[in-house]
BAPA-225809 format. One record per residue (C-alpha): residue in three letters; x, z, y. Coordinates in nm, 3 decimals, padded with zeros to 5 digits. Layout:
- ALA	X	Z	Y;
...
END
This chain:
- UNK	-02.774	05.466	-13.793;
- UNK	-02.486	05.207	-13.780;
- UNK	-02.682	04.963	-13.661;
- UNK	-02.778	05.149	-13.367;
- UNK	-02.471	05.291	-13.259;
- UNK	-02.315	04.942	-13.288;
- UNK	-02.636	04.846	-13.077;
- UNK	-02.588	05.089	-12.830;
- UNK	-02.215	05.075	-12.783;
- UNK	-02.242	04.702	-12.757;
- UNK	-02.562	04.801	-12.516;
- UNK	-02.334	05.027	-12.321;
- UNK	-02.037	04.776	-12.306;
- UNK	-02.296	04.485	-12.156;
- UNK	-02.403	04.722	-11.916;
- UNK	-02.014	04.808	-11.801;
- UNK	-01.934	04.449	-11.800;
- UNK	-02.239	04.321	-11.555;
- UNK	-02.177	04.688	-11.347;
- UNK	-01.785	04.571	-11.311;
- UNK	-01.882	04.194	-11.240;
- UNK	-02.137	04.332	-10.943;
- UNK	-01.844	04.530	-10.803;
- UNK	-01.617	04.225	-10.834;
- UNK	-01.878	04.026	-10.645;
- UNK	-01.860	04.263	-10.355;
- UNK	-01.516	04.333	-10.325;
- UNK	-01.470	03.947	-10.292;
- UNK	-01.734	03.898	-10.046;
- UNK	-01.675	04.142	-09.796;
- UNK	-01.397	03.930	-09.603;
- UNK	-01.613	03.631	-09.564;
- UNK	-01.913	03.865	-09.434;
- UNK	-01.614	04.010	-09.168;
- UNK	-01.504	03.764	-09.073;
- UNK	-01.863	03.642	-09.016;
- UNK	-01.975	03.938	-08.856;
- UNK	-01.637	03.948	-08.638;
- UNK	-01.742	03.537	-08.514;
- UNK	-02.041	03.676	-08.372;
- UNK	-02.282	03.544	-08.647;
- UNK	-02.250	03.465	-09.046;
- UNK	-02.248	03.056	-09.081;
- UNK	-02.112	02.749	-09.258;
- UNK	-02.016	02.583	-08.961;
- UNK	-01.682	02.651	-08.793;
- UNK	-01.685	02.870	-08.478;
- UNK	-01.572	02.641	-08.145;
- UNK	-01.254	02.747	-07.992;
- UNK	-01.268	02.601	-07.652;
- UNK	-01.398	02.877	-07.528;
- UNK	-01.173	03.118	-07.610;
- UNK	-00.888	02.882	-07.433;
- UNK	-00.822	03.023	-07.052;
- UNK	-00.685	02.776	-06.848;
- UNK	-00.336	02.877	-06.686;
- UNK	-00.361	03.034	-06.346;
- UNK	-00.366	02.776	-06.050;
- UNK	-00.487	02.549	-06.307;
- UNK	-00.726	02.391	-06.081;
- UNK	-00.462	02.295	-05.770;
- UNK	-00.231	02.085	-06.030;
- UNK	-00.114	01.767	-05.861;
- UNK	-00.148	01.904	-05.515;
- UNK	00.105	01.869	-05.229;
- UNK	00.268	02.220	-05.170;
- UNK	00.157	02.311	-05.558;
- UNK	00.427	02.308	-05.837;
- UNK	00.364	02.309	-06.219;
- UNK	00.601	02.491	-06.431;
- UNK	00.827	02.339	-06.669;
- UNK	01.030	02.487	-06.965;
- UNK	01.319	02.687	-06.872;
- UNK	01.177	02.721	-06.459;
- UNK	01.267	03.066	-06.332;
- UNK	01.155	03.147	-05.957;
- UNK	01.488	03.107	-05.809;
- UNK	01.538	02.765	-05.966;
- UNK	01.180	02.676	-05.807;
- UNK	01.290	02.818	-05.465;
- UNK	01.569	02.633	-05.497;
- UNK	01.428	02.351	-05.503;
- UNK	01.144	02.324	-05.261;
- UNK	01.349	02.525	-05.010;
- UNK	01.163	02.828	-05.008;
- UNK	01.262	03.198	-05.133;
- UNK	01.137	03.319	-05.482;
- UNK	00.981	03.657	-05.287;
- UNK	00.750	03.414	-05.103;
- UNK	00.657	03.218	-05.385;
- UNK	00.603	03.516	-05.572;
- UNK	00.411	03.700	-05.295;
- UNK	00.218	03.367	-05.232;
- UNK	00.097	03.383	-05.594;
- UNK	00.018	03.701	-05.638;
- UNK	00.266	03.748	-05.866;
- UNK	00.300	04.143	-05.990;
- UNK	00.628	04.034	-06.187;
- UNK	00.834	03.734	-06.067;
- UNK	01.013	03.700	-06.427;
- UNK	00.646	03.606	-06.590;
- UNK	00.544	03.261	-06.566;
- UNK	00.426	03.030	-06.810;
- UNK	00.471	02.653	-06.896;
- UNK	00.197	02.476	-06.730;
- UNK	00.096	02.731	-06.457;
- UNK	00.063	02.584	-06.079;
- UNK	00.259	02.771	-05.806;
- UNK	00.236	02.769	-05.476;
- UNK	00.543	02.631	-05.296;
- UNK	00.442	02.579	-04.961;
- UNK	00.295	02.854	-04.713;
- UNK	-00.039	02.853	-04.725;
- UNK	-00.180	02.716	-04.436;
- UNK	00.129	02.523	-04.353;
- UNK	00.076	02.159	-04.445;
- UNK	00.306	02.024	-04.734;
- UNK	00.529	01.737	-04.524;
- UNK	00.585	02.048	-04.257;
- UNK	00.969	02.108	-04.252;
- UNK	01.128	02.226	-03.934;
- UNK	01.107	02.507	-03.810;
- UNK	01.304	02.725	-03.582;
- UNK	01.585	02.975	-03.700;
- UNK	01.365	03.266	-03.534;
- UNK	01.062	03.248	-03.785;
- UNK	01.356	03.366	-04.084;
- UNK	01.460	03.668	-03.870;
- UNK	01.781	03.552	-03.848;
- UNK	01.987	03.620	-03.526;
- UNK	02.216	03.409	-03.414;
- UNK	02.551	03.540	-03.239;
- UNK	02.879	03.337	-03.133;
- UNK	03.164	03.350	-03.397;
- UNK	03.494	03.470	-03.332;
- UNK	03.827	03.192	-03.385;
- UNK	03.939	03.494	-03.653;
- UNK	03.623	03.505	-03.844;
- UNK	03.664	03.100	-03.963;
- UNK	03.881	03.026	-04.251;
- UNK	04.283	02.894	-04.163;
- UNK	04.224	02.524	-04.073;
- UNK	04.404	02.205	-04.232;
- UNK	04.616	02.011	-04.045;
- UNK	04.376	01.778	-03.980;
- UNK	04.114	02.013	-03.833;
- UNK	04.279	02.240	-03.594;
- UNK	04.038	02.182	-03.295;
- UNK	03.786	02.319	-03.509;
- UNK	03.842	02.666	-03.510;
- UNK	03.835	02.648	-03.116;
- UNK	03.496	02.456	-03.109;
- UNK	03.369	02.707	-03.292;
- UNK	03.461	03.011	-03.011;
- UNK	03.197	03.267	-02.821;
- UNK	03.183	03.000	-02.525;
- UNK	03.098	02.705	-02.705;
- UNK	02.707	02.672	-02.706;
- UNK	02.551	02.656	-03.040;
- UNK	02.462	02.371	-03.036;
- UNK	02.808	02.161	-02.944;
- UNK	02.980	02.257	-03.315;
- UNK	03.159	01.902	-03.355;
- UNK	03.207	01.661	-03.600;
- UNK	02.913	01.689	-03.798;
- UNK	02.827	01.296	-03.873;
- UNK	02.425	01.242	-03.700;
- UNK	02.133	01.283	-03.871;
- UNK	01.966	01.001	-03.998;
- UNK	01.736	00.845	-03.783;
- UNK	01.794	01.176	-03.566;
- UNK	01.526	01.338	-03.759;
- UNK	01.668	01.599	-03.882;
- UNK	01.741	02.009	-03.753;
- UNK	02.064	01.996	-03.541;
- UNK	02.275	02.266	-03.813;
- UNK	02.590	02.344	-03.664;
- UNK	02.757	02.372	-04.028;
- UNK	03.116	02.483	-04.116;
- UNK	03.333	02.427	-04.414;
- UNK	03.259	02.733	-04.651;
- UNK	03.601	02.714	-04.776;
- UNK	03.963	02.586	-04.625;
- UNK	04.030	02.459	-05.018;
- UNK	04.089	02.120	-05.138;
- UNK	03.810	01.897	-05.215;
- UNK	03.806	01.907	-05.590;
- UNK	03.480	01.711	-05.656;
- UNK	03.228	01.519	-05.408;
- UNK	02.857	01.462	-05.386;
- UNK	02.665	01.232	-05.664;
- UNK	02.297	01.311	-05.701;
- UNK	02.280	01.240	-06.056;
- UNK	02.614	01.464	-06.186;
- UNK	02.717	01.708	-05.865;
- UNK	02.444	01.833	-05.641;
- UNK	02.754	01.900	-05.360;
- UNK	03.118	01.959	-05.337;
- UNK	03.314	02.172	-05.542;
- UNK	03.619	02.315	-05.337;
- UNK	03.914	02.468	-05.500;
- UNK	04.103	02.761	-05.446;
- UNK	04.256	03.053	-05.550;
- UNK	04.059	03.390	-05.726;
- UNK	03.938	03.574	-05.430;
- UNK	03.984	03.360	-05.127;
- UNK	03.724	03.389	-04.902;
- UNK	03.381	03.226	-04.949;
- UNK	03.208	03.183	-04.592;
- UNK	02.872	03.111	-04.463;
- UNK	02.837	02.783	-04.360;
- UNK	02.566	02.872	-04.050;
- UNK	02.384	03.106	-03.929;
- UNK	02.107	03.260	-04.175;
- UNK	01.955	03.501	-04.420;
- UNK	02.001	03.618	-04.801;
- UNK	01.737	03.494	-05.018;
- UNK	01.925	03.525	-05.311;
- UNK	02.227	03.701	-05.483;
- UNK	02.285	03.733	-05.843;
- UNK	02.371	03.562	-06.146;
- UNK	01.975	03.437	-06.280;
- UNK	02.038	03.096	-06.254;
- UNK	02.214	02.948	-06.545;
- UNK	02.508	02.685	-06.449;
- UNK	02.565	02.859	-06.094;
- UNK	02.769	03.180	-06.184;
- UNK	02.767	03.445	-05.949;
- UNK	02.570	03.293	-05.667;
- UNK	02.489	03.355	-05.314;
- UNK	02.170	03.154	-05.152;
- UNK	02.137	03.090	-04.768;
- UNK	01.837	03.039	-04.565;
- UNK	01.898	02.858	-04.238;
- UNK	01.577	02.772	-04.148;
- UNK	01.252	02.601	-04.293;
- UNK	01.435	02.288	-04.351;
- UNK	01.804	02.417	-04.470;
- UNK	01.961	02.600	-04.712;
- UNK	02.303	02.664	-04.839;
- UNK	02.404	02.719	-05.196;
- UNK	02.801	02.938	-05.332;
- UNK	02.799	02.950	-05.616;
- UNK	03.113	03.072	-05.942;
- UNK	03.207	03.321	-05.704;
- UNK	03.420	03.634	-05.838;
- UNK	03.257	03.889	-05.614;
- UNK	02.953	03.936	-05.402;
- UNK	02.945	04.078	-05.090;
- UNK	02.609	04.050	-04.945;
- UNK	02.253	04.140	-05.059;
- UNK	01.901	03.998	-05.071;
- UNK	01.714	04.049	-04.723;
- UNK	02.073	04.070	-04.523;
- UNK	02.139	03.848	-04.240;
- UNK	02.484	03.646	-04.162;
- UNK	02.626	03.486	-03.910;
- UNK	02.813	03.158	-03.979;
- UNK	03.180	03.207	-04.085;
- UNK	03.141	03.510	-04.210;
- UNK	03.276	03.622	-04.570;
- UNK	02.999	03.634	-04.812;
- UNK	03.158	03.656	-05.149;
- UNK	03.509	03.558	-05.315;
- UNK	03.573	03.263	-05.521;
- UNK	03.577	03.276	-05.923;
- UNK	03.541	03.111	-06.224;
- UNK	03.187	03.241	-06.302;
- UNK	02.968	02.985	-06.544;
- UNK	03.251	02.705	-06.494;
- UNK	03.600	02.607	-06.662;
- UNK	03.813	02.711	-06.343;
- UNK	03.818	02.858	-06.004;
- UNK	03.604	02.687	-05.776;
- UNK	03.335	02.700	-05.498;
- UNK	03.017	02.456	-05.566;
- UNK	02.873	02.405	-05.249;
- UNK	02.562	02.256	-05.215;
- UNK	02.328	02.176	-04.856;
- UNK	01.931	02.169	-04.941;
- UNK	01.714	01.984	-04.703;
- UNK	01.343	02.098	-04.796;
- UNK	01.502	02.162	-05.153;
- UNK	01.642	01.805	-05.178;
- UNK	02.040	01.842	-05.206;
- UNK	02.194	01.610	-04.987;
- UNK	02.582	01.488	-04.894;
- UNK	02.745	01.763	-04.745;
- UNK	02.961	01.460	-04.523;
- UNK	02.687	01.426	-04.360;
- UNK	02.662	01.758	-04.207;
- UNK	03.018	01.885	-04.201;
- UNK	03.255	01.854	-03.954;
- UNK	03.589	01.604	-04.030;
- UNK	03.876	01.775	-04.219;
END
């Protein structure tokens, strides 16, 4: 009788052990059959992954004229910025529900469709802006050296005649009747490399003017290293950059007429009070001595 119950418990231990072992076997299975199951079929062989890689949107137009791939740390103003268009158009040219998601490597469209890509005048009409004479009292207190200036600039002087801007090159380029967009000294000049324009000292709060004739496409603070900015846009081919300012005093959308106060000079995202001033041409900065008349 020993015997057997040593044979059966040693029966009934056997049996446990192989029971237990065939759970253990499933238990460790079952991910590798999911994970199977979840690939779409049970195999050895690794499942490809190309295809579940979606190319970025306007994938296929990269290396286009009028297309623009996206680089780390791009926002849509910066873009506008520097093709010479407004981030609403690029956005609404894109199709783009929310302008603050892009991605690295997705192709934007940064010319108006239709329009070809070396097109870049265009008359101040097509950007709704309307253009009115400005009053002697409206431009800022002249230097010395400038005193016609506020005269040339009076309701009987044809927009066209402004003085003293130097001629375009090869006379290629939109007549802009520009004005000085501050009376303050000269702190800084134009180098392509370091200073995209002039930066134009002053006091907190003196006035920051328009420098022509245009329309709002931006005003805010989005773009890092510009402060408290203010974006103009002339025309197809110009547009005008304030930027540090203290305060802002117009908004996206709003028209201006050239000399009129716009904002008031800061210290905003720089070491001291300051205006940085820059002229775009089609997005390209260029010298501001160029375009501005004589001090």
């Amino acid at each position: 009788m020993l015997v057997s119950r040593g044979l059966v418990a040693w029966g009934s231990i056997a049996l446990a052990g192989l029971v237990l072992a065939g759970c253990g076997t499933r238990v460790n299975r079952a991910p590798v059959e999911d994970r199977g199951t979840a690939a779409g079929a049970i195999s050895s062989s690794p499942a490809p992954l190309a295809s579940a890689v979606k190319p970025l949107p306007g994938a296929e137009n990269a290396g286009k004229a009028g297309y623009y791939t996206v680089k780390p740390g791009d926002t849509l103003i910066r873009i506008g910025l520097e093709h010479g268009q407004t981030w609403k158009d690029i956005a609404r040219w894109n199709g783009l529900d929310n302008a603050n998601l892009i991605e690295v490597g997705q192709v934007l469209r940064v010319a108006p469709p239709g329009a070809p890509a070396s097109a870049s005048t265009a008359v101040a009409a097509d950007t709704g802006v309307v253009t009115r004479p400005v009053t002697a009292s409206a431009l800022p207190p002249a230097p010395a050296a400038s005193a016609a200036r506020p005269g040339a600039s009076a309701t009987t002087a044809p927009a066209g005649s402004a003085p003293a801007a130097a001629p375009a090159a090869a006379g290629n380029e939109d007549d802009m009747p520009f004005i000085w967009p501050s009376s303050g000294p000269l702190l800084a000049g134009f180098d392509e490399a370091r200073n995209k324009g002039y930066d134009i000292g002053g006091k907190a709060g003196d006035p920051v003017l328009a420098a022509a004739d245009g329309r709002v496409v931006y005003a805010g603070a989005g773009l890092r290293g510009y402060g408290n900015l203010v974006i103009l846009k002339h025309n197809n081919t110009y547009l005008t950059a304030y930027a540090h300012n203290q305060t802002l005093l117009v908004k996206e959308d709003q028209n201006v007429r050239r000399g009129q106060k716009i904002a008031e000079m800061g210290s905003t995202d720089t070491d001291r009070v300051k205006l940085h001033f820059e002229i775009r041409r089609q997005g390209k900065p260029v010298d501001p001595v160029r375009y501005l008349p004589s001090r």
